[in-house]
C-alpha positions in Angstrom: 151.6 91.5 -154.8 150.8 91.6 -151.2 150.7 95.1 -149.6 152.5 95.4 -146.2 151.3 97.5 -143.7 152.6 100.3 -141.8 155.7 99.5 -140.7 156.6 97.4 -143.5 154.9 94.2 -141.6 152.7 92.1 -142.7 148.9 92.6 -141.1 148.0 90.0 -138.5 145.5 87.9 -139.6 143.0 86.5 -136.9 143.2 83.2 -136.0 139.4 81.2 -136.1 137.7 81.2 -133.2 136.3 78.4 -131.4 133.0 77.4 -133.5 134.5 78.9 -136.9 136.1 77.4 -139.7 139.1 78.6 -141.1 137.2 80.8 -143.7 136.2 82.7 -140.6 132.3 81.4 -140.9 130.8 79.8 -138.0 130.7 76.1 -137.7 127.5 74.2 -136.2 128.9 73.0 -132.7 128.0 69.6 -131.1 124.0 69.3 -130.8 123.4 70.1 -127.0 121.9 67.0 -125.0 117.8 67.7 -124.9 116.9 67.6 -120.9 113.3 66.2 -121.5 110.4 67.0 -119.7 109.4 63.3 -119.1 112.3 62.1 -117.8 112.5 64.3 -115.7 108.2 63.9 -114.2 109.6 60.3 -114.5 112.9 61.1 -111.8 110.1 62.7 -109.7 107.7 59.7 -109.8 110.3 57.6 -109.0 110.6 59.4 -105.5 107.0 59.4 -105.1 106.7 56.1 -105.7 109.8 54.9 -103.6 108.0 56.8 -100.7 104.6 55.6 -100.8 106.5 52.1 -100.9 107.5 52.6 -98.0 104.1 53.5 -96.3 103.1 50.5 -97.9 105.1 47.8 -96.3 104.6 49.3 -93.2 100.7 48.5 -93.7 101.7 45.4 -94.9 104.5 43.8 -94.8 106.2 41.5 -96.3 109.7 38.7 -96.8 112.4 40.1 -98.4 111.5 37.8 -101.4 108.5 38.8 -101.5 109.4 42.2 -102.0 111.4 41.8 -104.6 109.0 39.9 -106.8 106.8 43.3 -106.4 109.5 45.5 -107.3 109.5 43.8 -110.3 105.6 43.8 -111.0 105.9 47.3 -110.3 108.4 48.2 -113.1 107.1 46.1 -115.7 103.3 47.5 -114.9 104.7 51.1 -115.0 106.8 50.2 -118.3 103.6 48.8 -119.9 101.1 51.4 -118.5 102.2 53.8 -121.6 100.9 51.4 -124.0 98.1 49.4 -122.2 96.3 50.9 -119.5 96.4 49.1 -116.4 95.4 51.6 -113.7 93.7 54.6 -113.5 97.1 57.2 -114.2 96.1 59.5 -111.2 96.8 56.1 -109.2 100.6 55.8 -110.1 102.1 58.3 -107.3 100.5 55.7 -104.9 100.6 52.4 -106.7 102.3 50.8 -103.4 99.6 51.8 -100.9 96.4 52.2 -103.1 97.0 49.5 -104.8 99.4 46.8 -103.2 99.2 47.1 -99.7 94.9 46.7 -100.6 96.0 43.3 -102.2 98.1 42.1 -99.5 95.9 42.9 -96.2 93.7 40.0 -98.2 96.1 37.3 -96.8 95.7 38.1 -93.4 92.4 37.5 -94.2 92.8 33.9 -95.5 96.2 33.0 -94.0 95.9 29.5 -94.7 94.8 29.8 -98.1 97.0 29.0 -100.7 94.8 28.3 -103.8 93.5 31.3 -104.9 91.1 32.4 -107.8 91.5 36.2 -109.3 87.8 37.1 -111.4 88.9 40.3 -113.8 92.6 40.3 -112.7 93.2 43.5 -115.0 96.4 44.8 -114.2 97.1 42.3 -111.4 95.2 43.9 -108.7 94.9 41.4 -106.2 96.1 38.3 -108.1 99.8 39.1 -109.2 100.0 40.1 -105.6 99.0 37.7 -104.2 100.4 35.1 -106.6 104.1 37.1 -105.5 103.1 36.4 -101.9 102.6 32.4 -102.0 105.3 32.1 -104.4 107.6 28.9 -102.8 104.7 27.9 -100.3 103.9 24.1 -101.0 100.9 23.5 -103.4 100.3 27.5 -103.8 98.3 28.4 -106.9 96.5 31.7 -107.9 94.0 31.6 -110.8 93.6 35.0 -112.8 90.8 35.6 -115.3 90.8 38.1 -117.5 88.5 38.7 -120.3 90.8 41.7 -122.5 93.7 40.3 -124.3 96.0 42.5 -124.1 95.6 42.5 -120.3 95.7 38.9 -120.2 99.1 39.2 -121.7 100.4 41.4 -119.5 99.4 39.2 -116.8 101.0 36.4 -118.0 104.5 38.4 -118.6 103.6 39.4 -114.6 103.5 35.8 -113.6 106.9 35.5 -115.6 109.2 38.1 -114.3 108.4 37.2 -110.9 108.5 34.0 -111.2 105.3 33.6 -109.4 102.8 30.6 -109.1 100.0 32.0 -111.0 97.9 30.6 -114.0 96.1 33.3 -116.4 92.8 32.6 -118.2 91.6 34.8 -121.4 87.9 34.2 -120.7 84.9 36.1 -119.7 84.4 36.1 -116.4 81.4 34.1 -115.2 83.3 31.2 -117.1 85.7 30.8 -114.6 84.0 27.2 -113.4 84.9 25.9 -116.5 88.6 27.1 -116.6 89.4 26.6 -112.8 90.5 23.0 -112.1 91.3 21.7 -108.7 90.0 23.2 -105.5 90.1 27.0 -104.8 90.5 28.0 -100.9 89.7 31.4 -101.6 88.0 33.5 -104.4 88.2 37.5 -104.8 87.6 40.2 -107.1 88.8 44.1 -106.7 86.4 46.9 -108.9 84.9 44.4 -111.4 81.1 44.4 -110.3 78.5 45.8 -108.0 78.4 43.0 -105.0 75.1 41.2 -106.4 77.4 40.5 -109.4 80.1 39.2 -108.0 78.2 36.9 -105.6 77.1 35.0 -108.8 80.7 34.9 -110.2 81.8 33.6 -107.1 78.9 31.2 -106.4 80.1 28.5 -108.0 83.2 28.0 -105.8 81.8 28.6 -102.6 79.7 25.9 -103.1 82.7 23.9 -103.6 84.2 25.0 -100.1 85.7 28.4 -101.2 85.8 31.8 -99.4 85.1 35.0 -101.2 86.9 38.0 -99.9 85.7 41.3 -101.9 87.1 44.3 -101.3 84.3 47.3 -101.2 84.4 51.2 -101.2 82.3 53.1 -98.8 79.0 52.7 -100.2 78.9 48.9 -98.8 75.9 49.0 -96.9 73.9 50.2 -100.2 75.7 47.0 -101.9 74.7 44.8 -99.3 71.4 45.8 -99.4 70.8 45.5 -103.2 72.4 41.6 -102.6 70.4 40.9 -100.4 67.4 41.1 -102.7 69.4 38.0 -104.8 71.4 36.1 -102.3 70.7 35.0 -98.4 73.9 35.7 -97.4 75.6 36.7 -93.4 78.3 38.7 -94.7 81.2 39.6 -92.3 82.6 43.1 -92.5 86.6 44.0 -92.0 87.7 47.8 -92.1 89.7 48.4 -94.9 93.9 49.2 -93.8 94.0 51.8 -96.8 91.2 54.0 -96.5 87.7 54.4 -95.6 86.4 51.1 -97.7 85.8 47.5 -96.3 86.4 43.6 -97.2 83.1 41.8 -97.3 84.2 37.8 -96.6 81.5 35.2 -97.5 81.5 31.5 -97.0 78.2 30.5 -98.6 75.5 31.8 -100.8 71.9 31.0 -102.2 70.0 32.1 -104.9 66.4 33.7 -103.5 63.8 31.7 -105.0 
């Protein structure tokens, strides 16, 4: 039989609290969302990056098309950088300007190009770019020739997304003769090869009427020189828009005997 207390009521019993069961034992609550570290370096990159894009199409601008079809490079490079690596990471804060805006000043350079050929493309750098940039212009191409696979696909999902006139090649690069069909206007290449190296990539479609635009750090005059022991070339400087490096254009070049 029950006891009553003083009083001749009954005791009060407590009533669970929030978290406890109704034996009084506490009851695991709701996991509490995890704030993760990465998304939240990822919130700040995205801030980073929407500045610097900024900076970047005031270097270089571009069509409100045009624009587009890089915002959506951008996000499919950055979504693929975790797995393949496209560019160098300490490069992502300023994809825009160390990256983009380089590839565009190239078409002020050639402004009636609009067959282009890309030698080691990598992670798009100038190719997609450019191949974003003559998208809808009559008889536009942009060759890019890659020699990694995995690259190569990336490229190709590149050229997909933005629905951009490009064509991608999974060769090595001093094949490209074989690969490239049809004229090329103008022929580049961005960090693949010192500059004696690139002449004799590039050689071949010179001679068939192309012009090679090469984009060069600081150290040009020491790459010059060292070409200059392989090729007779008259190279034609143009100051760099992003930083201290410079363009080197050639029309023609011949092997020293």
């Amino acid at each position: 039989m029950k006891q009553r207390g003083p009083g001749g009521e009954r005791p009060l019993s407590r009533r669970p609290t929030a978290g406890e069961g109704a034996g009084g034992h506490a009851e695991p609550g709701p996991p509490r969302p995890k704030i993760e570290k990465a998304s939240a370096n990822d919130r700040s990159l995205d801030g980073i990056i929407a500045a610097d894009k900024v900076a970047a199409l005031k270097l270089a601008p571009v069509s409100h098309e045009t624009e587009v079809r890089l915002d959506r490079y951008i996000a499919l490079l950055r979504e693929w950088q975790s797995k393949t690596n496209l560019v160098a990471p300490s490069t992502l804060p300023n994809l825009w300007t160390r990256h983009i805006a380089d590839s565009l000043q190239l078409v002020d350079l050639a402004p009636t190009a609009r067959r282009w050929a890309d030698l080691g493309s990598g992670g798009g750098f100038p190719g997609v770019v450019l191949a974003c940039v003559m998208a809808g212009k009559p008889g536009a191409s942009v060759h890019l020739v890659e020699r990694i696979a995995k690259k190569a696909a990336f490229l190709r999902e590149a050229i997909r997304v933005t629905t951009s006139p490009g064509v991608v090649h999974l060769a090595e690069i001093g094949d490209n003769v074989d690969r490239i069909t049809g004229p090329v206007d103008c022929v580049t290449a961005r960090a693949l090869a010192p500059l004696h190296q690139l002449i004799g990539f590039a050689e071949p479609l010179m001679r068939q009427g192309a012009k090679a635009l090469f984009p060069k750090g600081q150290d040009v005059e020491a790459e010059l020189t060292e070409a200059t022991k392989y090729w007779n070339i008259r190279p034609k400087l143009h100051p760099s828009r992003t930083g201290d490096g410079w363009i080197v254009e050639l029309t023609s070049a011949e092997r020293r005997g």
